[in-house]
C-alpha positions as CSV (number, residue, x, y, z in Angstrom):
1,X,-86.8,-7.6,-34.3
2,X,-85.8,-4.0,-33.4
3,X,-84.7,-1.4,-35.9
4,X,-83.1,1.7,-35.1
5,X,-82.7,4.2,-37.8
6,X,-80.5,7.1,-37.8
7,X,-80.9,10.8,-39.8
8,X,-80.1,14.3,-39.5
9,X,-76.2,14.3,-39.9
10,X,-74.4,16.0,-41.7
11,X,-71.8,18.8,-42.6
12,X,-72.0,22.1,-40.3
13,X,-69.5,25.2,-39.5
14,X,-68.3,25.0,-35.9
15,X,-70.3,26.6,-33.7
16,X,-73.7,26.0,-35.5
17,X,-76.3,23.6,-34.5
18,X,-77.2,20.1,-35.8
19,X,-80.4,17.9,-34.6
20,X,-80.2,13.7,-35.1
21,X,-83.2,11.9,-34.2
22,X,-83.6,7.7,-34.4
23,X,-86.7,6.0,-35.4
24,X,-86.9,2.5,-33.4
25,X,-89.3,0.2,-35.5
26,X,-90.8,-3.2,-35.1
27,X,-93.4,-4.9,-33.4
28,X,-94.7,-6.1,-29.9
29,X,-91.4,-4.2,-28.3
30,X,-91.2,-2.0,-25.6
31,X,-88.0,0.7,-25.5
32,X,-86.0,1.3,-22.6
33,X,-82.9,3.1,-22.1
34,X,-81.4,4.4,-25.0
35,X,-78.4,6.1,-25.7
36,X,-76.1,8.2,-28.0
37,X,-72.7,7.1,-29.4
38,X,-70.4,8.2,-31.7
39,X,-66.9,7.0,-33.0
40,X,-64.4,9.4,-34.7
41,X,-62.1,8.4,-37.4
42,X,-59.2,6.6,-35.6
43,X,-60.7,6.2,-32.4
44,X,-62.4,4.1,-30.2
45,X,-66.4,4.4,-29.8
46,X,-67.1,6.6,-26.7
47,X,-70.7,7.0,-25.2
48,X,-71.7,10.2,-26.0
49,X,-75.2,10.2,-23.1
50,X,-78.2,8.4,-22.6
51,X,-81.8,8.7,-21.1
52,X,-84.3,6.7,-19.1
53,X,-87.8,6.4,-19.9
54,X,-88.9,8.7,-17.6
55,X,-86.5,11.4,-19.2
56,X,-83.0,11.6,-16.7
57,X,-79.9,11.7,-19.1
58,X,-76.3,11.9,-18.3
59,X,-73.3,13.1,-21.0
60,X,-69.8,13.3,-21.2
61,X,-68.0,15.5,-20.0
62,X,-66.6,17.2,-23.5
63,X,-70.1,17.6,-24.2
64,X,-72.2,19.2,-21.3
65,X,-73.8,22.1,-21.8
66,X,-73.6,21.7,-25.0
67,X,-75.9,18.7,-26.4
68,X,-78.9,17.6,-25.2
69,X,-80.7,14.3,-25.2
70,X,-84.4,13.9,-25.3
71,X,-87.1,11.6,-26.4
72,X,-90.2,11.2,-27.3
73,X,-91.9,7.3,-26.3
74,X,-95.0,8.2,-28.2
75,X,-92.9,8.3,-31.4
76,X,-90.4,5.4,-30.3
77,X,-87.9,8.4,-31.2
78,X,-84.7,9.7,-29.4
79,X,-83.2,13.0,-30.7
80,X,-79.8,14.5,-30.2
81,X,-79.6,18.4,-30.3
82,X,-75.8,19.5,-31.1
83,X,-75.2,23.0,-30.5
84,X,-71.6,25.3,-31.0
85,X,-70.7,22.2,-32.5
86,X,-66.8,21.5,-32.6
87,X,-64.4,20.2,-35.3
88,X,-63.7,17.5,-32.9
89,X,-67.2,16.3,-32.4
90,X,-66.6,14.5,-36.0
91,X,-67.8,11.5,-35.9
92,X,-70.4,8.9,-37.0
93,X,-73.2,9.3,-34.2
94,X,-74.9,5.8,-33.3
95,X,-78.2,5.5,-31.2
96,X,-78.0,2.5,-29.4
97,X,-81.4,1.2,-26.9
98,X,-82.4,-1.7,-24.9
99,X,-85.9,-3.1,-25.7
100,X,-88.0,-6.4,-24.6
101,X,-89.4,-7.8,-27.4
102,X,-90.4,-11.9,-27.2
103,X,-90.0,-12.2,-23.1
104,X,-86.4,-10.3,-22.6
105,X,-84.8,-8.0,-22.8
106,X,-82.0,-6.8,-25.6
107,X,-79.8,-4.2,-26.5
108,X,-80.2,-3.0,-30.3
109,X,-77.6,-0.5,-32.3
110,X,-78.6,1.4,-35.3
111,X,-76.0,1.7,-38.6
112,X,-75.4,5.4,-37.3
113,X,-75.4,9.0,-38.8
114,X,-72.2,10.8,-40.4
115,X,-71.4,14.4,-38.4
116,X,-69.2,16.5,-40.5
117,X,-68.1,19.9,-38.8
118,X,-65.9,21.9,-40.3
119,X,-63.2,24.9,-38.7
């Protein structure tokens, strides 16, 4: 149907920066909301923010002002731009979007990205 594909994670200092993007892929779909989420080791999955089509986002509190959601519909690509990252924003990073495809509408997850930050 609808794939999203994580990349960019990986292992970064505190305080440095670190960019994910997703890839949705497929065919006859049209993306709607989508959203970061991320799950540390231990602990329950936790929306990280989201975006509209038309380019509003929200976050969580712990991460305001510091990360920043954005997208790009041309490319069917959502990014996530981390910046004075903390050792506590560990966590395998998910983009999650809802998308009609075949007459309605559904909500798709990818198989998420590893963030790795170190003290």
């Amino acid at each position: 149907q609808v794939q999203l594909v994580e990349s960019g994670g990986g292992l970064v200092q505190a305080g440095g920066p670190l960019r994910l993007s997703c890839a949705a892929a497929g065919s006859r779909f049209t993306i709607n909301a989508m959203a970061w989420y991320r799950q540390a080791p231990g602990k329950q999955r936790e929306l990280v923010g989201s975006i509209t089509v038309g380019g509003r986002t929200n976050y969580v509190d712990s991460v305001k002002g510091r990360f920043a959601i954005s997208r790009d519909n041309a490319k069917n690509t959502l990014y996530l731009q981390m910046d004075s990252l903390l050792p506590e924003d560990t966590a395998v990073y998910y983009c999650n979007a809802n998308a009609w495809q075949g007459g309605g509408l559904r909500n798709y997850w990818g198989q998420g990205t590893q963030v790795t930050v170190s003290s």
